[in-house]
C-alpha positions in Angstrom: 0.0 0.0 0.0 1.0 3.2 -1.3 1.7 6.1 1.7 -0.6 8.5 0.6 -3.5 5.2 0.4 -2.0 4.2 4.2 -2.7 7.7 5.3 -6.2 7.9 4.3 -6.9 4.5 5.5 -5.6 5.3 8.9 -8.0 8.8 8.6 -10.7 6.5 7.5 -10.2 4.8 10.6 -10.2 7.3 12.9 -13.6 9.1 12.2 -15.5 6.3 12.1 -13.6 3.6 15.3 -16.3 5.2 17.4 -19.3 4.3 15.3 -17.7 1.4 14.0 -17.3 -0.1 17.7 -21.1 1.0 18.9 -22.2 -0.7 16.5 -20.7 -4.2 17.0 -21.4 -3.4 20.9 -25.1 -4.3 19.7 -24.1 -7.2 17.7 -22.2 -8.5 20.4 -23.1 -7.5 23.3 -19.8 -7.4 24.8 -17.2 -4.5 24.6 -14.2 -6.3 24.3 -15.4 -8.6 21.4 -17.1 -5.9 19.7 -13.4 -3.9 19.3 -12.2 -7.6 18.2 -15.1 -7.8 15.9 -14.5 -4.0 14.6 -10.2 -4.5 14.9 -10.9 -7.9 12.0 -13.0 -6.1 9.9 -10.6 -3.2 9.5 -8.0 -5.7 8.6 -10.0 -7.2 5.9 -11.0 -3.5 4.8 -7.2 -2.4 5.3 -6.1 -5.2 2.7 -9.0 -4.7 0.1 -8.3 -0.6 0.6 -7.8 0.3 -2.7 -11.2 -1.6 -3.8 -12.9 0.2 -0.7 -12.0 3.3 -1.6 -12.9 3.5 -5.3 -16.7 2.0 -3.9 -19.6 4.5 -4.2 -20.3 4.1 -0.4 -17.0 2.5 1.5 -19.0 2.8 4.6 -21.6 0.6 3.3 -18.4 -1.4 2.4 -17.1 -1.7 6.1 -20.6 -2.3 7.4 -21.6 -5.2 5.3 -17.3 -6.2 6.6 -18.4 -6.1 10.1 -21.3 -7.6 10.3 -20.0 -10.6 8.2 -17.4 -10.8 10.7 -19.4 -10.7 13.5 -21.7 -13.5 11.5 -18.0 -15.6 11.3 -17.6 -16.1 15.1 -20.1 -18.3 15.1 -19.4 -20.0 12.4 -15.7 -20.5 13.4 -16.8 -21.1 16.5 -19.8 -23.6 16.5 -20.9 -22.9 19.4 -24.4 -21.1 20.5 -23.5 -17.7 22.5 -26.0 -15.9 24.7 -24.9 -12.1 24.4 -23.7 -11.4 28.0 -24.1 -8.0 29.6 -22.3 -6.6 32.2 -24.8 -5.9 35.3 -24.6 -2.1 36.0 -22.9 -1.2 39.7 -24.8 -0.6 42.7 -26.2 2.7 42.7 -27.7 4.7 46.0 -29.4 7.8 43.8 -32.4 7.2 41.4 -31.5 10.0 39.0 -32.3 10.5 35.5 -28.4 8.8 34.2 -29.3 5.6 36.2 -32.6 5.4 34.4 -31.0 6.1 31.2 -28.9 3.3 31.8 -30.8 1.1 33.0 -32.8 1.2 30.2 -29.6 1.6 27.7 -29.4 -2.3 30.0 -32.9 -3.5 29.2 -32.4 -2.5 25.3 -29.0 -4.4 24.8 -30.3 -7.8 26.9 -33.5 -7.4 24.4 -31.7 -7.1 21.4 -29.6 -9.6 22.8 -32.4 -12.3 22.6 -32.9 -11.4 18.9 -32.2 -13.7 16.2 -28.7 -12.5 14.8 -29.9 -11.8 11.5 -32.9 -9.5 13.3 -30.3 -8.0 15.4 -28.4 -6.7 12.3 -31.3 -5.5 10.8 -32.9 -3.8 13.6 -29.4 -2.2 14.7 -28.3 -0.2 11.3 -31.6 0.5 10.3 -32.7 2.1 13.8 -29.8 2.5 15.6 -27.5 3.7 12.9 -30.6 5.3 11.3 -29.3 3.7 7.8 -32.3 3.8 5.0 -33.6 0.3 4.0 -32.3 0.1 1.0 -28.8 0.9 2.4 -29.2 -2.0 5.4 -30.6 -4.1 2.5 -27.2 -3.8 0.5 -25.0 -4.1 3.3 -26.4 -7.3 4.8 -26.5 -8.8 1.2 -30.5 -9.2 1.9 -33.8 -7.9 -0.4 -35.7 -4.9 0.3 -38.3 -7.1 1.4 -36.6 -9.1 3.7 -35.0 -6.1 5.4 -38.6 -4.7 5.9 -39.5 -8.4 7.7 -37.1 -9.0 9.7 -37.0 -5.0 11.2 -40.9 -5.6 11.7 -40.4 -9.3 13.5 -37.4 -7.8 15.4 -39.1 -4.6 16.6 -42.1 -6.8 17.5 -39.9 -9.4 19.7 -38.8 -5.8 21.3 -42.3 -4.4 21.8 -42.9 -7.9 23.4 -40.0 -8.0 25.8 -41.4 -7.9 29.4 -37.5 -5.7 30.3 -38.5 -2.9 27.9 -42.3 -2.1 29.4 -42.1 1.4 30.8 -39.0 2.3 28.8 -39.1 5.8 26.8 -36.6 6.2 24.4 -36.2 10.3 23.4 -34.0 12.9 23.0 -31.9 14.1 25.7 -34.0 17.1 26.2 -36.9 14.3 27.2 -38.9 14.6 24.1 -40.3 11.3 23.8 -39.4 9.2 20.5 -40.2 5.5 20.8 -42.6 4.5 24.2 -42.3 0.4 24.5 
């Protein structure tokens, strides 16, 4: 790789590790496989770079990358994981940032009882907000099928006795989604 190619990888990188590592935190479930999951995928982008870059949408590219990856734990692996989370610490003070937390808890053990193909679905096209054409081209899936598994997935999460009660808004407390 070229230095001027290595240099815009590594920039590449760098605005989008954040993002990158949320979203395998809610394909995961854990932390430190989700910067595994994201670290593997950026190898396999970092040695198809130059094919990446000249893409109409690399970050489509690196999406449908990581979620493959994440698909090829289990695969390697053969073995059924439940997504773990870690419980929250004690707290003394009911506040507003335990609630948000709490329920930031509730989401990621609900999600984490979704099929894995649902769990994709229902994480890039609601959490990363991606159009359904654009989750539909990243997870190598039709337009239809993106549309029913989002609606099954969000209907296992309507369902989920851990989100009842749980409002999901703004951080000025406008309410957005009320399970």
């Amino acid at each position: 790789m070229k230095a001027d190619e290595a240099e815009q990888f590594r920039e590449f990188v760098q605005a989008r590790w954040a993002r990158l590592v949320r979203t395998a935190y809610l394909l995961t479930g854990d932390h430190g496989e989700a910067e595994d999951v994201v670290q593997l995928a950026l190898t396999k982008v970092y040695v198809a770079w130059h094919w990446v870059q000249g893409s109409d949408n690399p970050d489509a590219y690196v999406r449908r990358i990581l979620v493959n990856t994440n698909a090829g734990r289990f695969r390697r692996k053969r073995v059924i994981r439940l997504l773990g989370v870690t419980p929250p610490e004690q707290r003394t003070a009911a506040d507003s940032t335990t609630r948000q937390v709490e329920q930031r808890d509730a989401l990621v053990r609900a999600l984490a009882k979704l099929p894995a193909r649902q769990r994709a679905v229902v994480v890039l096209r609601y959490w990363d907000d991606l159009p359904q054409a654009d989750v539909a081209r990243a997870l190598g899936l039709s337009f239809g099928a993106v549309k029913s598994q989002a609606s099954k997935g969000l209907a296992k999460l309507r369902a989920d006795p851990g989100l009842h009660g749980a409002v999901w808004g703004a951080d000025d407390g406008a309410e957005v989604i009320a399970v």
